[in-house]
BAFI-142668 format. One record per atom (N, C-alpha, C): x, y, z. Coordinates in steps of 0.05 Angstrom, whole numbers, plus 32768, in hexadecimal, padded with zeros to 4 digits. Layout:
REM residues N
XYZ
...
END
This chain:
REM residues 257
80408263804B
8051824F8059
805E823D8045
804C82378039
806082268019
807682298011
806882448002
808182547FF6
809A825B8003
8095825F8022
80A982618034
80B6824D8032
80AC8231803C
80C3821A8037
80C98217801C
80BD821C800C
80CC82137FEB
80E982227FF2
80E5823A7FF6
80FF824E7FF3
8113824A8000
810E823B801C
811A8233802E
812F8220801E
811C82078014
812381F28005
813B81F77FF2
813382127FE6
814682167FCB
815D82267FD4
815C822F7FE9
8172823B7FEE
818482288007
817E82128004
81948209800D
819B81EC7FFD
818381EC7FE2
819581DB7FCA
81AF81F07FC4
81A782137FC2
81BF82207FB3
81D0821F7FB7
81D3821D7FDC
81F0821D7FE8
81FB81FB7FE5
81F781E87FE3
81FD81D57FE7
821881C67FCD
822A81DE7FC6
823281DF7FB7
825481C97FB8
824C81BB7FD2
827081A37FD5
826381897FCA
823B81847FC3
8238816D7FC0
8245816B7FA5
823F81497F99
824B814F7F79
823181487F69
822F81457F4A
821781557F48
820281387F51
820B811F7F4B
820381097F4C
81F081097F67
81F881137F84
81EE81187F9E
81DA812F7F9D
81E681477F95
81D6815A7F8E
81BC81577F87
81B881497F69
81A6813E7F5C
818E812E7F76
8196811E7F81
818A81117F90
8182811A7FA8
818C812D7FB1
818781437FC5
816E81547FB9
817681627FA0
8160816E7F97
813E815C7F96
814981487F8B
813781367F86
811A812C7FA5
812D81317FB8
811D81287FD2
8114813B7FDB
8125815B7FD5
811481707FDF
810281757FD3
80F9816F7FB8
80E881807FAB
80D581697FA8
80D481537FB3
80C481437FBD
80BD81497FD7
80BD81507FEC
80BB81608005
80A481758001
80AE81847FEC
80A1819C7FE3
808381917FD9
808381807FC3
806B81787FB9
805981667FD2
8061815D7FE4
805581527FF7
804A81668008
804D817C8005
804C81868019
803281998004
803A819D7FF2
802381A97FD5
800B819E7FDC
800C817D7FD4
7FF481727FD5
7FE581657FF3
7FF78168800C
7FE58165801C
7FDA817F801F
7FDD81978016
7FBD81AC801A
7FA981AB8014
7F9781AD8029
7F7D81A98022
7F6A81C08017
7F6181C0800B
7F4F81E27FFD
7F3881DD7FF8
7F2881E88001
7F0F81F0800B
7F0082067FFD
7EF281FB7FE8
7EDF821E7FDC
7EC582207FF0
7EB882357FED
7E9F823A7FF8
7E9682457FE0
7E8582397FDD
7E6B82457FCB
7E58825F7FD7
7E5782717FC3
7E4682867FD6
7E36828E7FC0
7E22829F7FC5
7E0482A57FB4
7DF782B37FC2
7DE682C77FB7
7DD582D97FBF
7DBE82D07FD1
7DBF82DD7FF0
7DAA82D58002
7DB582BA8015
7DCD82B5800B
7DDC8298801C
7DD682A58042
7DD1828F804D
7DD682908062
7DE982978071
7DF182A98086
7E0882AF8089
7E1B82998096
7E0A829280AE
7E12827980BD
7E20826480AC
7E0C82558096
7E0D823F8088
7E32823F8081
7E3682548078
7E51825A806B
7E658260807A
7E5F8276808E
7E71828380B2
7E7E826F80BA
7E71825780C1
7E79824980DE
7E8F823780CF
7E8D822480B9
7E9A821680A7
7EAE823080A7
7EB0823F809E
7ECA8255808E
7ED9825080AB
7ED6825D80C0
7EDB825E80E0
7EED824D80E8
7EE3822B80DD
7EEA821880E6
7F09821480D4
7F03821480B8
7F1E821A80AC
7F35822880AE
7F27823980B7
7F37825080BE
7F52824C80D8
7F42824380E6
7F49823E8104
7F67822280FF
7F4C821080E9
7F6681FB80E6
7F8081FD80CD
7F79821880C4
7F97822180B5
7FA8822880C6
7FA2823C80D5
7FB1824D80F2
7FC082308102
7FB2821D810F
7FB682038116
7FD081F8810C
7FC481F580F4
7FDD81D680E5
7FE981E780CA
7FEE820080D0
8003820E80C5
8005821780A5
7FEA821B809A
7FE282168084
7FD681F88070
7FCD81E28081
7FC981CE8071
7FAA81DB8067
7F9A81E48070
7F7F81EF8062
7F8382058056
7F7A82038040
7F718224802D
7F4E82278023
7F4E823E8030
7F2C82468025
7F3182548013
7F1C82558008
7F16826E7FF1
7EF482677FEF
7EEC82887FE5
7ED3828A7FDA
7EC8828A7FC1
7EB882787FB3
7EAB827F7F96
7E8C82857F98
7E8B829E7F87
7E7082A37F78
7E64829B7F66
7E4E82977F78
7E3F82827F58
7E4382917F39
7E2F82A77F3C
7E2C82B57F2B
7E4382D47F2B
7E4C82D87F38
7E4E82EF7F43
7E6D82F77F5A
7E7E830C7F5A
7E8B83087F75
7E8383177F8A
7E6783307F8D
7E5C833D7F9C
7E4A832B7FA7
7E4C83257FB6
7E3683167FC6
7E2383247FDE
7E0A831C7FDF
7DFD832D7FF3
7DEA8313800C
7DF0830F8022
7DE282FA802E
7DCF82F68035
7DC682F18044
7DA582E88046
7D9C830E8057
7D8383148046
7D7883338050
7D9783408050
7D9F83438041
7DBC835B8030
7DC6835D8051
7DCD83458068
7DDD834F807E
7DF483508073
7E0383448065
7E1B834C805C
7E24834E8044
7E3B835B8035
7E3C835C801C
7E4E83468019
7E65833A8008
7E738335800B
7E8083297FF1
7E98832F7FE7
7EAC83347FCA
7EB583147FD3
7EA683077FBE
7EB982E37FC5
7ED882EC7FB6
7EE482D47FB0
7F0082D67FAF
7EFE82CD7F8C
7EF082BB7F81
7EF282AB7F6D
7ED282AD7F67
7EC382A67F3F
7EAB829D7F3C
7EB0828A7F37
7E9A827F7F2B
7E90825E7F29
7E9E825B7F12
7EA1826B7EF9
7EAB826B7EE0
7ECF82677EEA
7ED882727EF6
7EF982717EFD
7EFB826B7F19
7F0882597F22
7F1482557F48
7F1E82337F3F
7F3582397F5B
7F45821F7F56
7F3A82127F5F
7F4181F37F55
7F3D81D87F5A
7F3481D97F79
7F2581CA7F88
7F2A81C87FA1
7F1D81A97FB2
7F2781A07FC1
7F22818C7FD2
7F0B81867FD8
7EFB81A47FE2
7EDC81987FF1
7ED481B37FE4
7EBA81B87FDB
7EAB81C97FD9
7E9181CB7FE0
7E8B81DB7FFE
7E7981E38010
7E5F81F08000
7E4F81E67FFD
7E2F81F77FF7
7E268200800D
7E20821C800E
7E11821F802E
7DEE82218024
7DE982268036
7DBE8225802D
7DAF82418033
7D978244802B
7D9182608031
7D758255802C
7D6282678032
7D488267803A
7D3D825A8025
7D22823F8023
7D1C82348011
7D0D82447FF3
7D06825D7FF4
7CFD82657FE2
7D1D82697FCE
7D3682787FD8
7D4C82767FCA
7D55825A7FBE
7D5882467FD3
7D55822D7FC8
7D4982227FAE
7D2E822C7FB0
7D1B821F7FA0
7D20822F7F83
7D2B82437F7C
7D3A82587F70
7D5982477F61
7D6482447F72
7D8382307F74
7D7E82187F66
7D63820D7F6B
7D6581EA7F5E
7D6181F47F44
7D5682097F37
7D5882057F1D
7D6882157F10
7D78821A7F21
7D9682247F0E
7DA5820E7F02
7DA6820D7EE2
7DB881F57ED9
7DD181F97EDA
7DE0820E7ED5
7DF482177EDE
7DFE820B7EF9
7DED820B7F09
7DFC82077F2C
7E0081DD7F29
7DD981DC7F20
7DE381C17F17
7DF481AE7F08
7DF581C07EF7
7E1781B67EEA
7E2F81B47EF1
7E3081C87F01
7E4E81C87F13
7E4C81AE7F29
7E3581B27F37
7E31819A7F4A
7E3A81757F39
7E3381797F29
7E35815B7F19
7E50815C7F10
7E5681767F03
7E7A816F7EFA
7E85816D7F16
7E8A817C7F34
7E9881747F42
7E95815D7F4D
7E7881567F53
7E7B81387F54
7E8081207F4E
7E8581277F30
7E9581127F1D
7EB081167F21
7EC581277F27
7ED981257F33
7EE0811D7F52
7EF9810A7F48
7EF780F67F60
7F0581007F77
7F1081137F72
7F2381297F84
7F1781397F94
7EFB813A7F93
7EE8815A7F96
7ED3814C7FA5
7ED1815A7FC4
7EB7814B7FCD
7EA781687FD4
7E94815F7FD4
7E7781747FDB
7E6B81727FF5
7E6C81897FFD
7E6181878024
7E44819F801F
7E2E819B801E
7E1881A98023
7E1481B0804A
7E0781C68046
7E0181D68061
7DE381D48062
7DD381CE8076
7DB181D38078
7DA081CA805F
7DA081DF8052
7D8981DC803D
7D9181D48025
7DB381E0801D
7DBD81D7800D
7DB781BB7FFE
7DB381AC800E
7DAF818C800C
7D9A818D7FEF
7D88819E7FFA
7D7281A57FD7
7D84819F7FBA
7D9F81AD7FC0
7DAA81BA7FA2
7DB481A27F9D
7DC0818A7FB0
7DD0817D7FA5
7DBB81667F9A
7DA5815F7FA8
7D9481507F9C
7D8181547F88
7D8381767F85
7D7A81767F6C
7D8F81727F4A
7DA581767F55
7DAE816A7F4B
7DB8814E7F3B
7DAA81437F51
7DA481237F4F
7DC281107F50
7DD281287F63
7DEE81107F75
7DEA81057F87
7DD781027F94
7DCE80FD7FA8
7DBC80E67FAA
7DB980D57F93
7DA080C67F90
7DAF80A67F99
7DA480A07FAC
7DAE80777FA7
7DBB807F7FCF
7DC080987FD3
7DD580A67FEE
7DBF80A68005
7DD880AD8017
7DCB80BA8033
7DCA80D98030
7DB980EA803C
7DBD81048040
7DA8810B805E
7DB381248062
7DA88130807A
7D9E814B806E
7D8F815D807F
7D83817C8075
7D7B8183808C
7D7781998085
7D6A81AB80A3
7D47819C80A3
7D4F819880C5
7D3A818780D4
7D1C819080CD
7D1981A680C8
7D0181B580BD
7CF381B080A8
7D0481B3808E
7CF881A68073
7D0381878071
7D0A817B8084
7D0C815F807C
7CFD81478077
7CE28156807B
7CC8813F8078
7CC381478054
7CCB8167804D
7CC68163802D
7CE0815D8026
7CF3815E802C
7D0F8155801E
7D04813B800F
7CFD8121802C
7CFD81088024
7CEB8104800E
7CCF81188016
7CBB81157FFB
7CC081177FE2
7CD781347FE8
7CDF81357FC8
7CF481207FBA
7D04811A7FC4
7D1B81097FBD
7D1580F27FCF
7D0280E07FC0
7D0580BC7FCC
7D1580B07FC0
7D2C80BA7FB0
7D4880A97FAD
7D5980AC7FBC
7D5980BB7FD3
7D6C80C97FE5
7D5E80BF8003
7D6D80AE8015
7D6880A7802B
7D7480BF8045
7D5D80C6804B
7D6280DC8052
7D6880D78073
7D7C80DB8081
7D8980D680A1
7D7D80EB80B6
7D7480E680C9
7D6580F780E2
7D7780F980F6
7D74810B8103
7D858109811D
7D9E8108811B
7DAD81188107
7DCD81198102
7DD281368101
7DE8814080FD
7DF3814E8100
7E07815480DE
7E08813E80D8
7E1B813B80BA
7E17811A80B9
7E1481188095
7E1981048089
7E3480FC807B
7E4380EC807C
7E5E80E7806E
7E5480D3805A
7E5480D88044
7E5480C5802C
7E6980BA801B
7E8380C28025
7E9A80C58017
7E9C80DB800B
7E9280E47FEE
7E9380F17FD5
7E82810A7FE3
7E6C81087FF7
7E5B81197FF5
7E51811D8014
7E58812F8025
7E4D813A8043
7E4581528044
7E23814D804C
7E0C8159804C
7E068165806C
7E03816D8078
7DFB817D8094
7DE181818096
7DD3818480AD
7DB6818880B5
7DB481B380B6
7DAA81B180C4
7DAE81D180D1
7DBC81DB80D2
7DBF81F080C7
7DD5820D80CF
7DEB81FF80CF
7DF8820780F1
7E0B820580FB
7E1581E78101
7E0B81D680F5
7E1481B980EB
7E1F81BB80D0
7E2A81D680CD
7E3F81D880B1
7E5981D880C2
7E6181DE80E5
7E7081DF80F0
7E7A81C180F6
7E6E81B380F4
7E6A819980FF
7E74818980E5
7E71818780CD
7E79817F80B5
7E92818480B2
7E9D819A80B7
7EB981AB80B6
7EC2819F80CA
7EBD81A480D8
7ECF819980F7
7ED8816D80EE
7EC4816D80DF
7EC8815280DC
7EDA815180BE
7EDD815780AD
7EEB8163809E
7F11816680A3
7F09817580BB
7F2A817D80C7
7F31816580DB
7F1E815980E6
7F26814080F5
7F2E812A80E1
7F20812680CF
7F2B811480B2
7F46811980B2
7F52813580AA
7F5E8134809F
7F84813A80AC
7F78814680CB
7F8D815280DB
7F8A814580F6
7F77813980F5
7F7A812B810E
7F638134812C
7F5B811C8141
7F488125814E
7F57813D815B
7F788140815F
7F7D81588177
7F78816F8167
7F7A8177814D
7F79818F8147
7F5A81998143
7F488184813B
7F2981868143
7F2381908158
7F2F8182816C
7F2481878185
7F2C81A18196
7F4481AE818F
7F4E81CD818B
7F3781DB818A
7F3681DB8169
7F1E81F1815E
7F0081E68171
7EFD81D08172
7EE381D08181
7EDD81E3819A
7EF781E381A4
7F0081EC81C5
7EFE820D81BF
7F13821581AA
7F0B822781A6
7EF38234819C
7EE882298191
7ECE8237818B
7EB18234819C
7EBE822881B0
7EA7822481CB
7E8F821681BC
7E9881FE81A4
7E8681F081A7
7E8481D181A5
7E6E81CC81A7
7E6981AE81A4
7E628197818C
7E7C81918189
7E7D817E816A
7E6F81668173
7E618161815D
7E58813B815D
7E4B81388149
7E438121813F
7E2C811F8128
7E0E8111812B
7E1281028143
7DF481008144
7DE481138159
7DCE811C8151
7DB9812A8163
7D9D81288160
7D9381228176
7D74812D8171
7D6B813E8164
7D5C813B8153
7D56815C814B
7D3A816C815F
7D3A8182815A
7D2481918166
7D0B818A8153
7CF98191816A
7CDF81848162
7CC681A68157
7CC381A58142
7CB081C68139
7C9581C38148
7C9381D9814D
7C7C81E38159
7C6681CA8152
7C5081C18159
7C3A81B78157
7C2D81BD8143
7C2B81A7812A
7C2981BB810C
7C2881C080F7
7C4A81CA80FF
7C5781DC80F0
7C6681C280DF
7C6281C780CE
7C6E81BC80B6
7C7C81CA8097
7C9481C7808E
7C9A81D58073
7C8C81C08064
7C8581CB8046
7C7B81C08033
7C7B81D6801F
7C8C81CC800B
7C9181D07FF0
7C7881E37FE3
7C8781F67FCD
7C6B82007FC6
7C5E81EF7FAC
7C7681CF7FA7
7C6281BB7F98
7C5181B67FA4
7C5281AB7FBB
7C3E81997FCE
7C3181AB7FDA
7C2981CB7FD8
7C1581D47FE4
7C0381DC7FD0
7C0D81E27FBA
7BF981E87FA0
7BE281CC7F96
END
């Protein structure tokens, strides 16, 4: 769509050939200001992907972008990066899937989505320094915000961006979240945290809910409320959470050794 209006643009600086150059000049000058406005309101969106990722964590967020490129005519761009890798395989090899970009090469982008995957992968993930490195350089850039999915919330606090903040995690391991990270005030009963720099999600499909809030930021409640409609579901950010069996509790395999 860009490229379309650029061309648009230039082919009717070419014909405009009665101005003199003095008008010309200034003509050029407003279009190709047009053009760059129109450059930098796109918004771009990586997804982080890795071996055993959840499918959900990553689906419903992609879905939601998707829906609001179609919408508002190209203002969102996704793309996919691999951590390590561009073959990706998801949680129990349900799907394969060739990201677009690795972690070593992919463009700049706006928000970059962590999705979560089962805590043993997690617990695998926090000590990648590699991943933790990337997490700390994008968060030192002031252009670049970070949206975690479920469990994700692990990577970014082990990273230690997260420390002094609010965050949310899936309702399940959130009694060891808090244990592990008591620099991180950890939020119940939400759906997504907004920290400015950094929005964190509870469960799953509260990566839909982050996104959706995301595109309401940035396009407005009517085009939110579209994709909500269309996707037959129900946006908000606070919720009860569900209550685990009588019990049942996660705990770390620090805290059980």
């Amino acid at each position: 769509m860009k490229a379309i209006n650029l061309l648009l643009l230039l082919l009717i600086l070419q014909g405009m050939t009665t101005y003199g150059q003095g008008s010309l000049r200034v003509h050029q000058q407003e279009m190709y200001s047009i053009v760059k406005k129109i450059q930098q309101d796109t918004i771009t969106v990586a997804v982080l992907l890795y071996d055993d990722v959840v499918l959900q964590d990553f689906a419903g967020p992609i879905e939601v972008f998707d829906k609001a490129q179609n919408l508002t005519k190209g203002k969102f761009r996704t793309f996919t990066v691999g951590l390590s890798s561009k073959e990706i395989h998801t949680e129990n090899n349900l799907l394969k899937i060739t990201a677009d970009y690795t972690l070593e090469h992919f463009p700049k982008a706006d928000y970059i989505i962590i999705p979560g995957a089962s805590m043993p992968v997690i617990h695998k993930l926090m000590e990648n320094e590699s991943l933790k490195a990337f997490l700390k350089k994008q968060n030192a850039d002031p252009k670049t915000k970070i949206v975690s999915v479920c469990t994700a919330t692990y990577l970014l606090a082990s990273a230690g961006i997260l420390d002094g903040k609010k965050a949310t995690t899936h309702y399940f391991v959130a009694d060891d979240f808090e244990e592990q990270f008591p620099k991180i005030q950890l939020v119940r009963n939400v759906r997504f945290v907004d920290e400015g720099k950094i929005i964190t999600s509870s469960g799953v499909t509260s990566g839909i809910d982050a996104a959706l809030h995301i595109v309401g930021h940035h396009s407005g409640e009517m085009i939110q409320g579209m994709i909500n409609r269309a996707l037959q579901y129900t946006y908000g950010q606070n919720e009860t959470w569900p209550t685990a069996p009588k019990g049942m509790r996660y705990r770390s395999e620090k805290q059980t050794n």
